[in-house]
C-alpha positions as CSV (number, residue, x, y, z in Angstrom):
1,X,-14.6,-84.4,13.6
2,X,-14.7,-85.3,17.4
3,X,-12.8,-82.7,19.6
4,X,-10.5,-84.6,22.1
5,X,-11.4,-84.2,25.8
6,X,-9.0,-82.3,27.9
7,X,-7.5,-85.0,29.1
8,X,-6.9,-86.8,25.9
9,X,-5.9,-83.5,24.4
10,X,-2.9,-83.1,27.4
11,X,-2.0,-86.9,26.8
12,X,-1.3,-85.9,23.3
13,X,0.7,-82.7,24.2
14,X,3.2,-85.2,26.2
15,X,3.3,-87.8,23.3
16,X,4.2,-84.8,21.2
17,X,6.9,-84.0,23.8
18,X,8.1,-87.5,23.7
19,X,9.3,-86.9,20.3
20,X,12.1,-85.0,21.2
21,X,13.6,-87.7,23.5
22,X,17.2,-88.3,23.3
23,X,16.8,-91.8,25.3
24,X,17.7,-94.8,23.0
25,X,15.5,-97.3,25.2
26,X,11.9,-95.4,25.7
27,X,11.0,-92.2,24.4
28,X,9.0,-90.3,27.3
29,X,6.8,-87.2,27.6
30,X,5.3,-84.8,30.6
31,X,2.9,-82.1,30.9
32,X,1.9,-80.1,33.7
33,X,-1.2,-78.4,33.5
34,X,-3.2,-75.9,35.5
35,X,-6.3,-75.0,35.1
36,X,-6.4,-76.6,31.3
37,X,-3.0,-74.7,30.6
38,X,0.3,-76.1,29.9
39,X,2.7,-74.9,32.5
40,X,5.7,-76.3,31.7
41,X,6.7,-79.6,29.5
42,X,9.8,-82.2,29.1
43,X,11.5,-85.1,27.7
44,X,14.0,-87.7,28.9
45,X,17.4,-86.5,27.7
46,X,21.1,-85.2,28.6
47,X,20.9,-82.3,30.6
48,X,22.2,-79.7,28.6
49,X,25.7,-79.2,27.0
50,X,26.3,-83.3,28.1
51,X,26.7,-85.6,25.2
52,X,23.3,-88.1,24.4
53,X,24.0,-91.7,24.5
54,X,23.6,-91.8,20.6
55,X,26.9,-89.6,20.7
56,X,28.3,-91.9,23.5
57,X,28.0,-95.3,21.4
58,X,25.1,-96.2,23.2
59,X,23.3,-96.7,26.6
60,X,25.5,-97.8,29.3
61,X,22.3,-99.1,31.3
62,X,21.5,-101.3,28.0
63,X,25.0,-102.3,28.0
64,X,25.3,-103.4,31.6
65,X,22.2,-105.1,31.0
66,X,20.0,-103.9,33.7
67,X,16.6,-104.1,32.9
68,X,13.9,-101.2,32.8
69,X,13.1,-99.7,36.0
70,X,16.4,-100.2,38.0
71,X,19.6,-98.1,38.5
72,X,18.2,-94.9,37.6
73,X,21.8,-93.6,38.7
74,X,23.7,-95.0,35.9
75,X,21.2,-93.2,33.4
76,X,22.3,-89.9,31.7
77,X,19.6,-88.6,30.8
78,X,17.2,-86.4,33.1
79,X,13.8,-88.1,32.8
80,X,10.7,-86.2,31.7
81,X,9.1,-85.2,35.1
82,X,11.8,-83.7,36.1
83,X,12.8,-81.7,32.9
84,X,9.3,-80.4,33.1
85,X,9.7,-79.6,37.3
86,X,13.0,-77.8,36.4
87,X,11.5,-76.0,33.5
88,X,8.8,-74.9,35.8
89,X,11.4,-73.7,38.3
90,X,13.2,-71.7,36.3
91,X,9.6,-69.9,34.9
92,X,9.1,-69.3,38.3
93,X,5.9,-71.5,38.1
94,X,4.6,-72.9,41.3
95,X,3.2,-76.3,39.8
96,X,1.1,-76.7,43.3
97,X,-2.1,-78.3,42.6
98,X,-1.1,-78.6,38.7
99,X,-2.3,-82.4,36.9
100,X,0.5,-84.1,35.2
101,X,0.3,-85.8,32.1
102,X,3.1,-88.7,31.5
103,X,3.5,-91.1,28.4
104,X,4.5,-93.6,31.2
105,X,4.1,-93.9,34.9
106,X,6.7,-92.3,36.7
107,X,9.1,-94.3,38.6
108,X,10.5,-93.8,42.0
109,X,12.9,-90.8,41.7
110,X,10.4,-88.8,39.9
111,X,7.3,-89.8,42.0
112,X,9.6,-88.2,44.9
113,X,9.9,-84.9,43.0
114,X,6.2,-84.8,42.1
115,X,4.8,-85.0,45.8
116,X,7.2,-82.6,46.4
117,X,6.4,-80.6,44.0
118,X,2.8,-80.1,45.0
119,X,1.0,-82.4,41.8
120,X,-2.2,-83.3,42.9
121,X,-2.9,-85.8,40.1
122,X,-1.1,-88.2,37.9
123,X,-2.6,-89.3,34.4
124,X,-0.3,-91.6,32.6
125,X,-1.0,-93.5,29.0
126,X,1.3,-96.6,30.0
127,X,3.0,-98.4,33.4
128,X,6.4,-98.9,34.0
129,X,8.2,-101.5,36.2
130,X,8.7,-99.9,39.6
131,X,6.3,-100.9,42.2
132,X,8.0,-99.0,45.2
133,X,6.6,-95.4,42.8
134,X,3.4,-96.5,42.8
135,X,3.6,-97.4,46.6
136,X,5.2,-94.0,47.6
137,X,2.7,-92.0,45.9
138,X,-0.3,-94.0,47.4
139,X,1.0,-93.3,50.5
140,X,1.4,-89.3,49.9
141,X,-2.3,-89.7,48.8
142,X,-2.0,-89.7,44.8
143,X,-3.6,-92.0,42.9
144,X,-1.4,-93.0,39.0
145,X,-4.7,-92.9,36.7
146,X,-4.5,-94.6,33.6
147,X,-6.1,-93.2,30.7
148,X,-9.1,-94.3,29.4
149,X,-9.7,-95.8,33.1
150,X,-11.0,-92.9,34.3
151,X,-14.7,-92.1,35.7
C-alpha cells in the first residue's frame, strides 16, 4: 500500500472534516497546517447554540433562490475557513505562514480572513463560483492551487 503524500494526506484530513457539515447545499472542509501538523480544522455550520437549517425547514439562500457563490450574508452557517481561523484563535495559534487545505476554493469573505490571517498558501480539491476571491488573493500575492495541479 502507497502512503499518501502530505498534501494528499491534509486534503483527506479536510474531506474528513467536511463530514460534519451542517450545510444542506455543500458540505465543506479546512485544514491549517504548519510544518506538516494540523493546527486547527472546521466545517460550514451554525455557530454554536444557533439552530442548523435542517432544524429551520431548510436553507433560506436555497429558498430565495440565489445561486452558489452570492449573498454570503443571508447564510447561517459560519463557513469552514473561518471555523478553522476562530478555532485557531481561541488555541492561541498564530496560523502565520500555515498552508491551508479546503474541499473547495474559498470565496470572497473567507479569502479576506485568510490574507489576514497570515496563510501563505491555498491548496483546494474543487472551485467555487466567486471570481472577485480568486482576484483578491492574487493581488495579496497567494496563488489557489488545485490538487493534483501541482509541480
Amino acid at each position: 500500500m502507497e502512503r499518501p503524500s502530505w498534501d494528499d494526506y491534509f486534503m483527506e484530513m479536510a474531506e474528513v472534516t467536511a463530514k460534519r457539515s451542517t450545510c444542506l447545499r455543500r458540505k465543506v472542509g479546512a485544514v491549517i497546517v504548519q510544518d506538516k501538523h494540523i493546527m486547527a480544522a472546521g466545517y460550514n455550520g451554525a455557530p454554536q447554540g444557533i439552530a442548523h437549517c435542517d432544524q429551520r425547514g431548510g436553507c433560506l439562500r436555497e429558498k430565495l433562490g440565489i445561486p452558489s457563490g452570492e449573498r454570503h450574508e443571508l447564510c447561517m452557517a459560519l463557513h469552514a475557513e473561518q471555523n478553522a481561523i476562530v478555532q485557531a484563535a481561541a488555541l492561541g495559534q498564530s496560523i502565520a505562514g500555515a498552508t491551508m487545505y479546503i474541499t473547495h476554493q474559498p470565496c470572497v469573505i473567507c479569502a479576506k480572513m485568510i490574507i489576514n490571517g497570515g496563510i501563505k498558501k491555498i491548496i483546494v480539491k474543487e472551485g467555487y463560483p466567486d471570481q472577485l476571491s480568486v482576484d483578491i488573493l492574487a493581488e495579496a500575492g497567494l496563488k489557489i492551487i488545485m490538487l493534483g495541479t501541482m509541480e
